[in-house]
N, C-alpha and C positions, 0 to 999 in steps of 0.2 A: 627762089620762087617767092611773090608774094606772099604776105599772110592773109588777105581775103581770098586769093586763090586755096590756098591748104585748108580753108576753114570749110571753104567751099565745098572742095572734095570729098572731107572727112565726115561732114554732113550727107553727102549722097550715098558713102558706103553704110552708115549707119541707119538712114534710111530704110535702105534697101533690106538688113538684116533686120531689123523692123516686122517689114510687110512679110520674109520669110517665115519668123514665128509664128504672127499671125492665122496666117497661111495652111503653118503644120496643125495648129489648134484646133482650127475649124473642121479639120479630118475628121472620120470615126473609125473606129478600131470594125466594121464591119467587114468581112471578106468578101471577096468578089463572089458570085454565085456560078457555080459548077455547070450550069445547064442555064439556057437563056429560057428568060421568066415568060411567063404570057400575061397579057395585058390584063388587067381589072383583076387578075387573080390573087386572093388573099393567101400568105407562104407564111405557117407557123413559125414560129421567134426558136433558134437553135439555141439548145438546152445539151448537158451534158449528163441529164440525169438519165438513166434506165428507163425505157418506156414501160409502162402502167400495167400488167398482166389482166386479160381480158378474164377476169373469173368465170363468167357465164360460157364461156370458149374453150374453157383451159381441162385439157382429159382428166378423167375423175378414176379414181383405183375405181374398180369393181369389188362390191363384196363376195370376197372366197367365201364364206357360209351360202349367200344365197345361190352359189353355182350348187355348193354342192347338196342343197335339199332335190328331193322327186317327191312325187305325187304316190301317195299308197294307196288312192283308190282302186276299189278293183275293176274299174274301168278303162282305168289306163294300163296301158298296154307295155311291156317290158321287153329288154332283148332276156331272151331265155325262155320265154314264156312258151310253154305249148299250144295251142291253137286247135279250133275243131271248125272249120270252114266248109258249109253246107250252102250248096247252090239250088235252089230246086226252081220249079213252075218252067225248064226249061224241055225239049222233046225228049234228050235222054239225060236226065240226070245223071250227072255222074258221082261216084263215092264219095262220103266225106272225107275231107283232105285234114289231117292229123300233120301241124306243120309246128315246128318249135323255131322261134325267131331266133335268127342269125347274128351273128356280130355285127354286121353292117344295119342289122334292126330290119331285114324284108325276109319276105315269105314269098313262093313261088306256085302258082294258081294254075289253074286249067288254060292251055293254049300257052302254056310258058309264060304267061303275064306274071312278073312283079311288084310287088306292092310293098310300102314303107310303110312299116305297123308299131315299130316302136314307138313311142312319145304318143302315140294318139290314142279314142275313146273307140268302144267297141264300137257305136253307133255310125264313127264316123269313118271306120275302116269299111264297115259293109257299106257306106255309100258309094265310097272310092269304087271297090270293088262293082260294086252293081253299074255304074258310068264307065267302067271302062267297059264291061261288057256289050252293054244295054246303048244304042242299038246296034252297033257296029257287029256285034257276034249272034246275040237273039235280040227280039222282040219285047221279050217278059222275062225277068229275070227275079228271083228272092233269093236272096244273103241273108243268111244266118253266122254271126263269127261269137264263140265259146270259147271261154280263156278257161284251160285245164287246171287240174290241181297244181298250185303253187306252193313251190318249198322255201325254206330258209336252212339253215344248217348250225348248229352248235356243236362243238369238237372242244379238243385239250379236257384240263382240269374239271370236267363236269362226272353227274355220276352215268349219265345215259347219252352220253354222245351219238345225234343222230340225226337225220333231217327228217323237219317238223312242217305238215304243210300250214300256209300262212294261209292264217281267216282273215287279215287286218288288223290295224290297234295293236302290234306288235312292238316290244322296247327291247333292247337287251337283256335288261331284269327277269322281265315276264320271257323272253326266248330263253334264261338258264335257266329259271323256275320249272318251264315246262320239258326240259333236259334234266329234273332231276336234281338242281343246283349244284352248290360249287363243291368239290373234293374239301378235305382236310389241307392240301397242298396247293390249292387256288391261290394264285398272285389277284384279289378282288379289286384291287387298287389299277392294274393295266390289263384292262383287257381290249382285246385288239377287234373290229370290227372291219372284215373286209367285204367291198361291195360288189355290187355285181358287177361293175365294170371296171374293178382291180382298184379302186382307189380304198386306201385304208384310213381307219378314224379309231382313236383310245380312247375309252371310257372312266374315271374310275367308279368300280362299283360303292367304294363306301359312301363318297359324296352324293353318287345318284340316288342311292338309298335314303339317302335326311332330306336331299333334295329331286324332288323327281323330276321335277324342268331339265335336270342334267341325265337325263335317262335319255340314250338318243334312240331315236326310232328304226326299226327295222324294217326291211322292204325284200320281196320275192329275189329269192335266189345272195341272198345276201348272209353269210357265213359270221359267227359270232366263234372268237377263238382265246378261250382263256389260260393263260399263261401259269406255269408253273410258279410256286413259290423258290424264290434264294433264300435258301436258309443261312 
């Protein structure tokens, strides 16, 4: 073969590998996209970092202490609670209904009606009551609802173990104080406070004592139980 033909050649192949590089350069390392795009639509740049946690979104714990406070007014109303429920201004009155709230927190009325009395104010149970009545059953109706003597309980290592009815402004402290205080054999450091609806809480007394913020409060139907000393 000639030598202008070979030069020929060897120029077209080199060429050619030439334009291929070229070619691969001008590429981008972007990947095809998974789903076909819509037109004008702006598609955030793929990232491999963890997306962003929405703070303001993101569930927040609950605070355990604020579940576990109630209200010690003695308008609110309690499961345990006894009850003196007087209906009157209707044709025949009937007796007052002496009810002690149930576990489920209701009480059972004239005509079999029930009614959810726990967690609420005296005021707003007689309303209840008077609307369910009024007018469907009478015309004229007065509710009257009296929350009966309210106990608390102090047991164990005291000297007068015994249930004490509750005025209000009740602490652990002031509930052994008024039981008589603590034995010789009082564990004053763990004393156990169970509530009315079985959840338990420790106190100790000697810190409550220097500090009274640490004095927890007590509420209707709520049992103070002080524990033996280990010797």
């Amino acid at each position: 073969m000639k030598p202008g033909k070979r030069l020929g050649r060897w120029g077209t192949i080199c060429g050619g590998l030439l334009a291929a590089l070229f070619l691969a350069g001008c590429q981008t390392d972007t990947p095809a996209p998974r789903f076909a795009e819509v037109p004008g639509a702006i598609y955030p740049a793929a990232t491999n970092l963890p997306a962003a946690t929405n703070l303001s979104s993101a569930p927040r714990t609950a605070n355990p202490g604020a579940a576990a406070r109630r209200p010690g007014s003695f308008e609110i109303i309690s499961v345990g609670d006894a009850l003196l429920v007087v209906l009157s201004d209707i044709p025949v009155p009937p007796p007052p209904f002496e009810e002690h709230v149930n576990e489920s927190g209701t009480i059972t009325l004239l005509h079999n009606q029930s009614f959810h009395a726990a967690g609420k104010k005296r005021a707003d149970l007689e309303k209840e009551i008077h609307d369910r009545y009024v007018p469907d059953y009478y015309k004229f109706l007065t509710v009257t609802v009296k929350i009966l003597n309210r106990f608390y309980f102090v047991e164990g290592e005291v000297r007068s173990p015994n249930r004490y009815i509750y005025e209000g402004n009740m602490t652990v402290l002031k509930a052994i104080t008024s039981a008589g205080g603590f034995t010789d054999f009082a564990n004053k450091k763990k004393i156990r406070i169970i509530r009315s609806d079985k959840r338990t809480e420790t106190e100790n007394g000697v810190k409550a004592l220097e500090d009274p913020s640490k004095d927890l409060e007590i509420f209707p139907n709520d049992t103070v139980h002080v524990k033996r000393k280990i010797f």
